[in-house]
N, C-alpha and C positions, 0 to 999 in steps of 0.2 A: 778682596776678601777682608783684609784689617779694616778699609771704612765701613764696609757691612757689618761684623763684628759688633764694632765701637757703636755703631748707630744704633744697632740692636740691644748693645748694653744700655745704650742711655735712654733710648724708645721703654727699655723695663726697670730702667731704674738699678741695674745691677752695675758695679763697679769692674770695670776692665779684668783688672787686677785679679780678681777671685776666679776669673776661667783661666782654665788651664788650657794651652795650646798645644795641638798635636802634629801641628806644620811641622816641631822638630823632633821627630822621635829619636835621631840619632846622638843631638844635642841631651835630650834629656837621658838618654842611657847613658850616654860616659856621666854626666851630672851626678845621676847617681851613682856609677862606679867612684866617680874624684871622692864626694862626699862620703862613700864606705870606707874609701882608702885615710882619709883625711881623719874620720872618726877611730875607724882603727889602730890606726899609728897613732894617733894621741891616747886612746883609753889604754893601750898595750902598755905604754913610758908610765900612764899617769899609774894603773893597776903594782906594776912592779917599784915603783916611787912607793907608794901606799904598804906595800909588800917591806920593801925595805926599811923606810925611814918614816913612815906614819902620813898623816895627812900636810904637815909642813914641808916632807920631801916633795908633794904632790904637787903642792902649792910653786914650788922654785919650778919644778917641771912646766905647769904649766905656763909661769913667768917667763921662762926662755924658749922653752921648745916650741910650744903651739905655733907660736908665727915661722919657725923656722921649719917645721914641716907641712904647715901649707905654701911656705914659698919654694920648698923643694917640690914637692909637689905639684904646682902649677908649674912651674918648669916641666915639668915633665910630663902635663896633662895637653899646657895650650890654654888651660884656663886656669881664669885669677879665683883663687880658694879662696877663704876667711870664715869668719865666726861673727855673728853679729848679735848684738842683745836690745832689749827696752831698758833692764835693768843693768848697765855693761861692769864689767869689773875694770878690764883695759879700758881706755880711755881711747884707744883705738879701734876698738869693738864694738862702738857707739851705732846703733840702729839709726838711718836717714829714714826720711817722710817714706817714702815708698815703702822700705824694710819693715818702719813699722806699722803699718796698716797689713802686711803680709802677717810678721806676729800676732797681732788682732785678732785675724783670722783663724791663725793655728789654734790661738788660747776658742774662742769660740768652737772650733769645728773637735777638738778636745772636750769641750763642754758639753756637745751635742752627742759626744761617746764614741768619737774617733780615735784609735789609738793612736798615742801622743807619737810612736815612733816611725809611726805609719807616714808622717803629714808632711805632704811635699805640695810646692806649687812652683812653677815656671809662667815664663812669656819673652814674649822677643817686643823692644823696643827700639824708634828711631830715636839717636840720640843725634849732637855733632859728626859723629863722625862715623853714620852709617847706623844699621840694625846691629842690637848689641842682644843680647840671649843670657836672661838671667835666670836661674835656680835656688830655693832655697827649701831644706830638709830641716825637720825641728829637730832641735834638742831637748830632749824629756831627762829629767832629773832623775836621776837613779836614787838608791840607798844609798852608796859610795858618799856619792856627789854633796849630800846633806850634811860632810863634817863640816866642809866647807861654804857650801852653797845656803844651808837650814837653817832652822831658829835657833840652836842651841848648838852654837861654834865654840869648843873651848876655847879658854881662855890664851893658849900661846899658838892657838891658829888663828886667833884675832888681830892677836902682835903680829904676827908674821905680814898677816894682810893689809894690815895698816902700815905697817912699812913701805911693801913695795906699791899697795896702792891704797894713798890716802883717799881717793874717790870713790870707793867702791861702792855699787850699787847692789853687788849680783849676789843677794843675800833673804834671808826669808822664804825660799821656795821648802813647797813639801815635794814627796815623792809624785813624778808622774807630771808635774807642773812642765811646763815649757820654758825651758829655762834661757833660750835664744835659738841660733840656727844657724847650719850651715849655709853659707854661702859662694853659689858659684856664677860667675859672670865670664861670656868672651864675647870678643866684638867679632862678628860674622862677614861683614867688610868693612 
């Protein structure tokens, strides 16, 4: 079935990647269970951050917490969570070739009048070390998101962010933008 597939992709010129596969539907429903769970424990810290201490509490929140609720979380799923971007803030966050040809696609099928929170895509791939089953749900830019995320970050949410991340890429978006994505990966054997 995968060489039929792939033959058919490249017989019409469509890239693997852009079909979505329903070999695993079990795979894809926890996917998106992890990634609801994943989104919601981070916007829950980040909403009550912002509640408290403004957008620089938000800012420390997501500096520590986010990786440490997707690694609680995979623990507890079976699969490896994260967040990945084009434009990354973390430098661990950094979109690979494959991830980003995935974002491509979200910003496009966005473009085309998909909504942005809607937009998920999976596939299962052989790597080293057997069929590995990846997932990835977009991230759409809220209002919130824009104190930090937008074109007009004040001036000591700037400092902040230059502090703990001189590299930061993940700045400029408007509302509704694709701002990166969840990401879920397990190895199947």
């Amino acid at each position: 079935m995968k060489k039929t597939v792939a033959g058919l992709c490249a017989a019409l010129l469509i890239p693997a990647f852009l079909l979505a596969s329903d070999d695993n539907s079990t795979e894809i429903e926890q996917a998106k269970k992890a990634t609801a769970a994943f989104g919601g424990a981070l916007k829950s810290e980040l909403v009550e951050a912002m509640r408290s201490g403004g957008a620089i509490a938000a800012i420390d929140v997501c500096h520590t917490r986010a990786d440490e609720i997707a690694e609680t979380l995979s623990k507890k799923t079976g699969m490896n969570e994260s967040r990945v971007s084009a434009k990354n803030r973390n430098p661990g966050n950094a979109a690979n070739d494959w991830q980003l040809n995935v974002l491509r696609s979200f910003d496009e099928r966005r473009e085309s009048g998909e909504a942005p929170g809607s937009l998920t895509w999976n596939e299962t791939v052989e790597n080293a070390k057997g069929e590995e089953f990846r997932f990835m749900k977009a991230i759409p830019t809220g209002g919130l998101c824009l104190q930090c995320h937008g074109t007009a970050i004040a001036p000591e949410v700037s400092t902040r962010l230059d502090e703990l991340y001189p590299d930061d890429k993940a700045t400029g978006y408007s509302e509704g933008q694709i701002r990166g994505a969840f990401l879920v990966t397990r190895q199947l054997d």
